[in-house]
N, C-alpha and C positions, 0 to 999 in steps of 0.2 A: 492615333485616333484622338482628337479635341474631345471637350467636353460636352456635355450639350448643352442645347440650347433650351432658353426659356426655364430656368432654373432659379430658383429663390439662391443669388451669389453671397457668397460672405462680403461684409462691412470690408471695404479696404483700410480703414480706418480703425485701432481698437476702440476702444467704449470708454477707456480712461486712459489718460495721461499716462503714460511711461513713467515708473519709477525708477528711481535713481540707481543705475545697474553699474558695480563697480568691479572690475575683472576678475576678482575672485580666482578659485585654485580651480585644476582640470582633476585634480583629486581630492577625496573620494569620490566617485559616479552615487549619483544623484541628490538628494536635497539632505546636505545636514546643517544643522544648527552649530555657527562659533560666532567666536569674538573676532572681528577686522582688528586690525594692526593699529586703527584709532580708538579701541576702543569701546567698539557701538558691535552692540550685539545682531544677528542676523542670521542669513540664511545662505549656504554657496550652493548653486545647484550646478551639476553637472551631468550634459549625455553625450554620449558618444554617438554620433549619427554621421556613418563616412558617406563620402560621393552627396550629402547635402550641400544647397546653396543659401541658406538661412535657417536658423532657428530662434521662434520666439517662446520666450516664459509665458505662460496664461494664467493667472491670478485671481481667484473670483471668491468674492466677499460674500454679505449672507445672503443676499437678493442676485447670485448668482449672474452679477455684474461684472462683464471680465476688464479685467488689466495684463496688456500684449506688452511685454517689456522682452526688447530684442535681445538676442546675446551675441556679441559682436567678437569676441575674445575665442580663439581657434588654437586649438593645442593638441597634437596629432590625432585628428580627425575629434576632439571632447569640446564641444562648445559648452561654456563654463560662464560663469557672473554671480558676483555676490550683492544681494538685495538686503541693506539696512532695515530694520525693525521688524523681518517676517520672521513670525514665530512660527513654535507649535501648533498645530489647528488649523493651519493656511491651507487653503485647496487650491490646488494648481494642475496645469498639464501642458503639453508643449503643440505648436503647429511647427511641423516641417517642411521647407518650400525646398522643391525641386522639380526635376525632369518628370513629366507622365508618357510614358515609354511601355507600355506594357511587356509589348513585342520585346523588348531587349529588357524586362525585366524591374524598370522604372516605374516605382509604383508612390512618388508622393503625392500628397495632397492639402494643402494647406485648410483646405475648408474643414478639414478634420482632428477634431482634437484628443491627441493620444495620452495615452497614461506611461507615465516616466516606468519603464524596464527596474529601476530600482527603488521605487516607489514602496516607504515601508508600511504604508497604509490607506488605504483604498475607501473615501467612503459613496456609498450607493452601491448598486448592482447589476451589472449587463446584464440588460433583461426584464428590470423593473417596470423600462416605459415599454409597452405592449399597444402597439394604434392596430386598426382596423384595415384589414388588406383587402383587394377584390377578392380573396377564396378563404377571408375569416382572419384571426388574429397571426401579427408576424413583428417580428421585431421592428421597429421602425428606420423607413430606407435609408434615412440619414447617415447612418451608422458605417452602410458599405462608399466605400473611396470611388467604385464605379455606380452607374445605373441600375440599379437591381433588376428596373421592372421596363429593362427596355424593349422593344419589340422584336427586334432582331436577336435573338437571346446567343446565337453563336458568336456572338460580338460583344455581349452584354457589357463583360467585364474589363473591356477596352475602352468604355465610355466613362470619363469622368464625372465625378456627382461633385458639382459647388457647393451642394448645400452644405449650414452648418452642424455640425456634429454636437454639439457642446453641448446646448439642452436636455442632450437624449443620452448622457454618457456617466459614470463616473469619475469624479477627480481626485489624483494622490491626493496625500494627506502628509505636510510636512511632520515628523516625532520627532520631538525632543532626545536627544542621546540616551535618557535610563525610560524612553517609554513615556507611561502616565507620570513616572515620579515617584510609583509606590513599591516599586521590587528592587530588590538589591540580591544579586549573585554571592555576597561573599560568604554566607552561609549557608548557601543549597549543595547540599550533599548528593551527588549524582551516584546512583547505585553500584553501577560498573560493575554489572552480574559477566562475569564467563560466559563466554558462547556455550558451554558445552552446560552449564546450570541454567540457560534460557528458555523459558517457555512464552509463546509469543503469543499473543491473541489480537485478533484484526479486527479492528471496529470503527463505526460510522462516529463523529462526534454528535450529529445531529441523533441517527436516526437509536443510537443506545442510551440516549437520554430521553426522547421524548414523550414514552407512555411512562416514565417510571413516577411508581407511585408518591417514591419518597422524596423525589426532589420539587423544588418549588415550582410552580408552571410558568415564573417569568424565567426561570433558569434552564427550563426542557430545552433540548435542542443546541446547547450554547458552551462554549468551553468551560463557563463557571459552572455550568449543571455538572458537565465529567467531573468536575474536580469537587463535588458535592462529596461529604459522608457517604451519603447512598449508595451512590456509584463506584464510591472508592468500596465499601464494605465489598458490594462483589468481587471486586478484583482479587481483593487481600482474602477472602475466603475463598474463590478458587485457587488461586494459588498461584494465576500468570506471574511473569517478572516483567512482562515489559508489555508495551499495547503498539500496534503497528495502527497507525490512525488513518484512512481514507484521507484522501488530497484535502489538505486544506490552505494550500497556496489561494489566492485568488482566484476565482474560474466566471466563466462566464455559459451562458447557455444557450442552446443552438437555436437558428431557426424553427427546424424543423421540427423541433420536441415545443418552442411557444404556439407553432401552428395550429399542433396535437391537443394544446391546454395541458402541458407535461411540462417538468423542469429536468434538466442536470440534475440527480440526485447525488450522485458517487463524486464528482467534480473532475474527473480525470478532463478538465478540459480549461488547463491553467493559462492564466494572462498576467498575475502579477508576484513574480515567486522571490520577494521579499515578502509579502503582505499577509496576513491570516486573514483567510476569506470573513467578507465584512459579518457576510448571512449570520453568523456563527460568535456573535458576540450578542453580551447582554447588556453593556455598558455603556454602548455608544459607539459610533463606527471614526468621530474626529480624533484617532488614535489611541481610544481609551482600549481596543480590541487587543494592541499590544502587549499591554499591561496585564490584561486579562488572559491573554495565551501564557503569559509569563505561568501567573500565577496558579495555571493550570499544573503547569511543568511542575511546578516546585511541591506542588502537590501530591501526587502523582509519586516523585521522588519520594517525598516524607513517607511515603505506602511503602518505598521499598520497589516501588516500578519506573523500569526505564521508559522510555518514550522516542520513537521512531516514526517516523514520517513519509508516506507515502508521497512521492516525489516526479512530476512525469515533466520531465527536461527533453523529453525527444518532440515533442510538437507542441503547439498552445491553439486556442481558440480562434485562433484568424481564417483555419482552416483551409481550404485549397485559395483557386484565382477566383471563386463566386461568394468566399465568404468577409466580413466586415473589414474594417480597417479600423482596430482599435490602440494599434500599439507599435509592435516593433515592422511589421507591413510599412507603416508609415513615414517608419523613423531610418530603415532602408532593405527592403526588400532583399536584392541582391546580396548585403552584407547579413544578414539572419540567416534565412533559409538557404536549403537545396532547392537548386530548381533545374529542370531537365536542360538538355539542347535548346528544346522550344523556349527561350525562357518567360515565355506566356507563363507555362506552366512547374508546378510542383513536383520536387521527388519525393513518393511517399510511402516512406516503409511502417509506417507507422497505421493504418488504415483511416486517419481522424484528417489527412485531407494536406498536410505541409510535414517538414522534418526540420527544425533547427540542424544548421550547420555546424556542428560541433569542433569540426578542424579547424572555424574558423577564429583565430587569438580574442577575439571582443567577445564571441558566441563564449568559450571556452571560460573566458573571463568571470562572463556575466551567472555560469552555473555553477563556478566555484566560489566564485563572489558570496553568492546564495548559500549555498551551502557548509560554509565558511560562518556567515553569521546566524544562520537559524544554529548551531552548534555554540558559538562563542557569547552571543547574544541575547537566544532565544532559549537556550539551553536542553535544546533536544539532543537525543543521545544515537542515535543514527538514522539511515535512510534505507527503505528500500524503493527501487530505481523500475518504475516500469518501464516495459520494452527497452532494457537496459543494453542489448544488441544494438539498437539504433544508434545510442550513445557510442557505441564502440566501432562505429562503421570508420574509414578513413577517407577516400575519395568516394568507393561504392562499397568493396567488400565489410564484412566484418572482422578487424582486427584488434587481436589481445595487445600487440604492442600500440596502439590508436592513441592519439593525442590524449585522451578525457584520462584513459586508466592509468597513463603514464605520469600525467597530473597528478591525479588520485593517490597514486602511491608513495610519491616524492613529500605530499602536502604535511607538514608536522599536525596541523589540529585533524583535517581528514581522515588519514591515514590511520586513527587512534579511535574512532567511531564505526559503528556495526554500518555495515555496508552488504546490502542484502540486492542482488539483480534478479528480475527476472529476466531468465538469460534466453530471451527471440524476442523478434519483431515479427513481421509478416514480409517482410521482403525475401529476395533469393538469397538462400543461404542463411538468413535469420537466426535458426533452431540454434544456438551454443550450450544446452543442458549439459557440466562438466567441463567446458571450456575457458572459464573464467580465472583467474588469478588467484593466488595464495591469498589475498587481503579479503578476498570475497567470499558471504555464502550465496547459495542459490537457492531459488524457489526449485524443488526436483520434484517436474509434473512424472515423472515414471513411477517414481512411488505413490503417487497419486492414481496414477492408473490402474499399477498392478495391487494396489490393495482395495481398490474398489474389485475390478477384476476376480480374486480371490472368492471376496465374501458373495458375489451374485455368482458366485459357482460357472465364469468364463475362463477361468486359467486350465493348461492341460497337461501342468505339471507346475512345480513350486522351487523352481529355480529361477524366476529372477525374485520372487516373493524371498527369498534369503538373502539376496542383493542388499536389497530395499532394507529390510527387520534390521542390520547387521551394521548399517552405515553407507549406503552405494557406495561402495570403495571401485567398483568396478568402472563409477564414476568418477571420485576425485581422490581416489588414492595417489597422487601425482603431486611434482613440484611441491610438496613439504604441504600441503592441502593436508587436513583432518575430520574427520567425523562429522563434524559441526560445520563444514562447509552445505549440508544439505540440509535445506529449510524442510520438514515433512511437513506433509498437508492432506489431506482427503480432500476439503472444499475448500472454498478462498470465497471473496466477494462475487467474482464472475462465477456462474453457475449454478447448480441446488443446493440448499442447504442441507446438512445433514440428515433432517428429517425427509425434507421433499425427496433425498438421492434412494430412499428404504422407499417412498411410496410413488413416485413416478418414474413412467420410464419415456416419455416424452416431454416434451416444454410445454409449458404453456403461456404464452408472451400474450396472449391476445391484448391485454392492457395496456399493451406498450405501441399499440396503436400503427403497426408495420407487418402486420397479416399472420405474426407467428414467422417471420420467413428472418428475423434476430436471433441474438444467441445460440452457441454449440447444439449443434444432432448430436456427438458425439459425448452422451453423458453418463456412460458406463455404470448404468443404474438399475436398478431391478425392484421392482414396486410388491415384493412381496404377496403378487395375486391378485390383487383388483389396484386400478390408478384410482390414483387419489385418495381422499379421506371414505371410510369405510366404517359401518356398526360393525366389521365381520370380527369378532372377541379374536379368532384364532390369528386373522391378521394381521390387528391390532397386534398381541400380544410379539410377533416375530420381527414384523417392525422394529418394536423396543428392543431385542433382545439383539438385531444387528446393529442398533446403533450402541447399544453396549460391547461391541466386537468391533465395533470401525471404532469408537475412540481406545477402547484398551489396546489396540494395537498398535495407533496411532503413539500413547505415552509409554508405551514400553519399546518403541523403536529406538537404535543407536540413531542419532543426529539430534536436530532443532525442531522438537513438535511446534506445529502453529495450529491453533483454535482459531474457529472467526465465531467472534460476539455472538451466543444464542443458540449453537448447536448442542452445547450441554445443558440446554432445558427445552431442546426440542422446537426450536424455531419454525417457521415452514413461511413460504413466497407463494404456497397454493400450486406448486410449480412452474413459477416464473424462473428462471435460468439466467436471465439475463435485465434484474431491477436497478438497471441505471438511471433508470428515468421516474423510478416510483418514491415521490419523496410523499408516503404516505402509509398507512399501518400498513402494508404489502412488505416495504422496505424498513420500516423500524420494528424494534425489538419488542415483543410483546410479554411484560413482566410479570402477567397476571397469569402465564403457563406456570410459574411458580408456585402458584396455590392448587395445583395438581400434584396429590405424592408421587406418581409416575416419572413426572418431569423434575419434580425435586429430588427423587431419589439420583436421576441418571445424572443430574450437578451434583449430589453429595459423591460421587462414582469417580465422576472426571477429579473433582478436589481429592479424592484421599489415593487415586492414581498420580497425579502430580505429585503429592507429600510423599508419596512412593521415591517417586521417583528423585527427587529431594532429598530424599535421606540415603540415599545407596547411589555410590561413585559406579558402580558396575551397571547402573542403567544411564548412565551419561560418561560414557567413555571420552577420553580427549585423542586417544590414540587408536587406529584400526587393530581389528584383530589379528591375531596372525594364524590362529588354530594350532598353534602350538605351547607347551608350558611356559612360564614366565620365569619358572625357579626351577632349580632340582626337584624332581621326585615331585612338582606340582603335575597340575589335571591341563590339558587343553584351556587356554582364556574363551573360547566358542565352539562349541561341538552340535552337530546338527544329530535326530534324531527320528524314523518315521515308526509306526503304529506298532510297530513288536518292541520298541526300546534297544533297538540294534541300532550302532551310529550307520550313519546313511555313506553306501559306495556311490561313484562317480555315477554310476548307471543309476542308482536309486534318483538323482534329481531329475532326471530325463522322463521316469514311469509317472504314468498317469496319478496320481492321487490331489488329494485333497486335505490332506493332516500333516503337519510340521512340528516337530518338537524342538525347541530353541534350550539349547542349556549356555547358561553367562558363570562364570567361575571368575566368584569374589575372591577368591586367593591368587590370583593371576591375572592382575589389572599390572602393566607397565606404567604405574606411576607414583610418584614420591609427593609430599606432603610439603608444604614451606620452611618445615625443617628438616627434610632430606629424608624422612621416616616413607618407607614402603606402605603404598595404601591396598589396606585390605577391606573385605564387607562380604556380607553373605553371598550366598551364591543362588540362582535362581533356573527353575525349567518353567517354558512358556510352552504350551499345546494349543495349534491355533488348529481345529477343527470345522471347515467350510462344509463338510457334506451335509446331505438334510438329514439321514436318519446318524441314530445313534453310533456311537465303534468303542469297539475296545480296544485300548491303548495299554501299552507295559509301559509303567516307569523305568526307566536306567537302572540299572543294579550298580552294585559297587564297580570302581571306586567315585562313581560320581555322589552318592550319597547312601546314607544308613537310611532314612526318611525324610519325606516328602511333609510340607504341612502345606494346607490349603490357604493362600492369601485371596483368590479372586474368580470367582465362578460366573460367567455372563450369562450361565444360563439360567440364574436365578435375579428375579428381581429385586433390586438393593433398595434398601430401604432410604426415607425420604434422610436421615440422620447424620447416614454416611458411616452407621457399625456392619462392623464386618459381617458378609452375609450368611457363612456358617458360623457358630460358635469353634473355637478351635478344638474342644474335645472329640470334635467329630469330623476334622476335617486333617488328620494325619495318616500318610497313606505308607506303608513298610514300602523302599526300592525293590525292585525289581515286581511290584504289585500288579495284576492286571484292575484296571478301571472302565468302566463306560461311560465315554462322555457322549453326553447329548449333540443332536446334531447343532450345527451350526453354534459354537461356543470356542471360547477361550478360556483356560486354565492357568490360573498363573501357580505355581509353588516356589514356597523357600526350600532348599535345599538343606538337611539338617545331617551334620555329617555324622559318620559311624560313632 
């Protein structure tokens, strides 16, 4: 199919003279700053574009005046040229001429100006220019390589659009080698906390900066806000070790959500993953944004916190054959993506519309590339990987030995950073929960399940809930895998938040502008008696009293607990399930629930459960249990326990109940010290009691303990302070004691031996 007709065509002609384009190296891919061989300092740019039959440099000054300077110099499939005098600050992007072919996959177009794949800085934002469509605001058509709005629509995308792109687009941003010029690496001390001493916490950069009170409001919203006092104090007094940070590669945003009057909030919809999305700077978007993510990091560090990156390499914003033509589409279709037999069309396991080809050497290149330098350059301290299955697919299926992980583990700087999957896509076969490799953990949505499960009183017995508590070992007890391969979580970004999971048992999207018919049915939630916010005092108060039981279980689990930003002061989305698109107080953090003792007690709760857990090796195991002594004449390292203080027989995990008793024996941890010294630490019984009314429980009699002292009672509400909630005169209980604990509650005790 031709293009059509009667179309405003691009200039055959650039708008300025050709500069002086000298052949330059095919290495590194894309635009860096050196000195030529005479002398004269400059710019060598380099892309890889196979099955292309031209490619031009585009250069555009402040009056967004472009300069077309060809690159004529071909070096297995890298058209390459070095440009005398271009500095830092130069804004450029490339036209691709080649075959329009849809049918077989051919998708260039020179009227189209794309953003260089290694582009380490982006300034503008897809999405900015907004024109006016026959059915209301829409991205402007320019953008798409076909006809968007052609008549025949089962054809649409087979009709070429000449018009020019350029106006409506943003262009890389050539950086200088150190950035702005103002960070230097050789002093940033990177944490390099142990997997097994990691507490992770998930957050927006935008959206947990921008109501707080203490940071500046030109800095709300922006990596220099994270890296404010303010924002750092939270961290360090709760106590995470690292922040897992929502995408902030470059993204772009969809049609469908500018139609709505909604943006991309979350960014899960990446186009330039060198670049730190522009939105998200304070400084300036002509490369000063690098310097400012630096400085983020280094910050950050100085707290004592690692910094991990939310990373989505299985698709990017170009989306299926109906969405724009901003980038790698242009630059070669067939070489990027998967695309069916038809090859009109996309293979997409990912559900956002395309799949990067990952088997493919350039594809493969381009995400190690990446992740190579935000690690060596940017100094972040690892990744986790959505729909990390897609990554690992080979021609179709999902494979562990697959080109990406085989990379990944060979890589000396990779190899040496937290590398966190979440392990499905949506394709067939997708689900790998425990299927991952020795270098990986995983996000483990089973414990996610079964301990929501638990506490809304759905489970019909409390064997897999032992799974879960202990380390899923039933999941990655395998190929030398440990405890800390299992990310634990109750919520994440996708779904309710802590608060909303105690008060809704439905979604409520309607804001999201798609009829409610978005985000999971399946939210394993129980609203405590009436949805939503309630005067009811009695509902109110049970509420509280589970989210004191969903995070104490949560930080006293064996593995990697993850927090997302705001559930330990009570966050809520109103019951939205699904805020990707609410870039607005629905989706940011609200700071002012802190001037509630309620919501400041349950953050003083979560921090002195962390420093718990912190100071005792026996609630951060490195090794599975084994349920047996460690030493002569020691106790069990794990013994299970149900309501009489009798260890639990085979049958007992099978019988209906609802009460667990967890004993951990700090005399019988299987591990040694950096000086060879056997580590030891108290011992501890956990009573997780799901029923509604009260029960009485027997303590263990000897020899697991002389006495029991009380560390952590959820069914009392802790003060905003963070002092313990009984005094300890009164919270020592003789072994083998009977006690009644309240319904729905967790008991933590230190074991105090004979």
């Amino acid at each position: 199919m031709s293009s059509a007709p009667e179309q405003e065509a691009v200039a055959d002609e650039p708008l300025a003279p050709p500069a002086d384009v000298r052949p330059g190296s095919p290495t590194p891919l894309g635009a860096r700053c050196r000195t030529g061989p005479d002398g004269v300092a400059g710019t060598n740019f380099a892309l890889w574009a196979g099955g292309a039959e031209a490619v031009e440099l585009c250069l555009f000054d402040e009056e967004d005046q472009e300069t077309r300077c060809p690159l004529t110099e071909l070096t297995h499939e890298i058209w390459h040229g070095f440009l005398p005098g271009v500095r830092p600050g130069q804004r450029y992007g490339y036209r691709v001429h080649g075959r329009w072919d849809p049918w077989a996959g051919a998708r260039w177009n020179p009227a189209k100006l794309l953003l260089d794949p290694y582009a380490r800085a982006v300034d503008g934002d897809f999405g900015a220019r907004i024109e006016a469509g026959p059915t209301g605001p829409a991205l402007p058509a320019q953008l798409y390589g076909h006809v968007r709005d052609w008549p025949e629509q089962h054809i649409a995308d087979t009709v070429r659009d000449d018009r020019d792109s350029a106006p409506y687009v943003p262009k890389g941003v050539v950086v200088g080698e150190e950035g702005d010029g103002q960070d230097e690496w050789r002093d940033d001390r990177r944490p390099k906390t142990p997997w097994p001493d990691s507490v992770l916490y998930e957050l927006h950069v935008r959206g947990f900066t921008m109501r707080h009170p203490g940071i500046p409001e030109r800095l709300r919203g922006t990596y220099a806000g994270l890296a404010h006092p303010a924002a750092l104090a939270h961290l360090t007094r709760l106590g995470v070790t690292a922040v897992e940070l929502l995408p902030v590669h470059q993204f772009a945003h969809e049609d469908h959500l500018v139609r709505r009057g909604l943006r991309n909030y979350w960014g899960y919809n990446s186009l330039g993953y060198f670049a730190p999305h522009a939105g998200y700077a304070a400084t300036g978007t002509r490369g000063q944004q690098v310097g400012e993510f630096k400085r983020m990091v280094r910050a950050l560090h100085d707290a004592g916190i690692e910094v991990i990156l939310d990373v989505v390499y299985n698709h990017t914003a170009e989306a299926g054959e109906r969405g724009p033509t901003l980038s790698l589409r242009g630059i070669d279709n067939r070489g990027y993506y998967r695309l069916q037999g038809d090859r009109r069309r996309y293979a997409d396991y990912t559900g956002c519309g395309n799949t990067l080809h990952v088997v493919q050497p350039h594809v493969l290149r381009l995400i190690t590339d990446s992740l190579r330098y935000w690690v060596t350059e940017m100094g972040v301290d690892g990744f986790r990987f959505d729909l990390a299955a897609a990554l690992a697919r080979s021609m179709h299926d999902v494979d562990m030995l697959s080109p990406f992980l085989a990379v990944i583990a060979q890589d000396p700087v990779l190899r040496r950073v937290k590398l966190i999957a979440e392990p499905w896509d949506v394709g067939s076969g997708g689900y790998q929960v425990g299927a991952f490799p020795p270098l990986w953990t995983e996000w483990n949505d089973r414990y996610r399940d079964t301990v929501r499960d638990f506490w809304r009183g759905a489970t019909h017995d409390v064997r897999d809930l032992g799974y879960r508590l202990s380390g899923s070992s039933d999941l990655y007890a395998w190929g030398g895998r440990r405890p800390y391969a299992s990310v634990n979580f109750i919520t994440a970004h996708d779904g309710f938040t802590l608060r909303d999971l105690v008060s809704y048992e439905h979604k409520h999207n309607e804001a999201n502008g798609e009829d409610n018919r978005d985000g999971t049915h399946d939210n394993r939630a129980w609203n405590c008696g009436a949805e939503g916010e309630t005067d009811d005092g009695d509902v109110i108060a049970l509420r509280r009293r589970q989210l004191r039981n969903l995070l104490t279980t949560l930080l006293l689990s064996t593995g990697v607990p993850m927090l997302v930003a705001g559930d330990e002061m009570g966050r809520t989305q109103h019951g939205n399930n699904n805020a990707y698109c609410q870039d607005n107080p629905t989706g940011w953090l609200d700071w002012s629930l802190l001037e509630d003792p309620h919501w400041r007690g349950l953050a003083a709760l979560a921090a002195r459960l962390i420093a718990l857990r912190r100071a005792h090796p026996v609630l951060r195991r490195r090794a599975f249990f084994s349920g047996r002594p460690q030493r002569r004449g020691g106790l069990r390292d794990l013994a299970w326990f149900g309501a009489d203080g009798i260890e639990m027989t085979e049958a007992d995990w099978y019988a209906p109940g609802a009460t667990l008793a967890m004993y951990l024996s700090g005399n019988d941890i299987p591990q040694r010290d950096a000086r060879g010294v056997r580590v030891t630490d108290d011992s501890f019984l956990a009573v997780l009691h799901a029923g509604a009314e009260p029960r009485s429980v027997v303590l263990p009699g000897l020899p697991w303990a002389g006495s029991y002292a009380l560390l952590v009672d959820t069914s009392v509400e802790p003060p905003p302070d963070g002092t313990a909630e009984r005094p300890p005169e009164s919270g020592t209980f003789a072994a083998g004691a009977a006690l009644t604990v309240p319904g729905r509650t967790v008991l933590l005790f230190r074991a105090v031996p004979e």
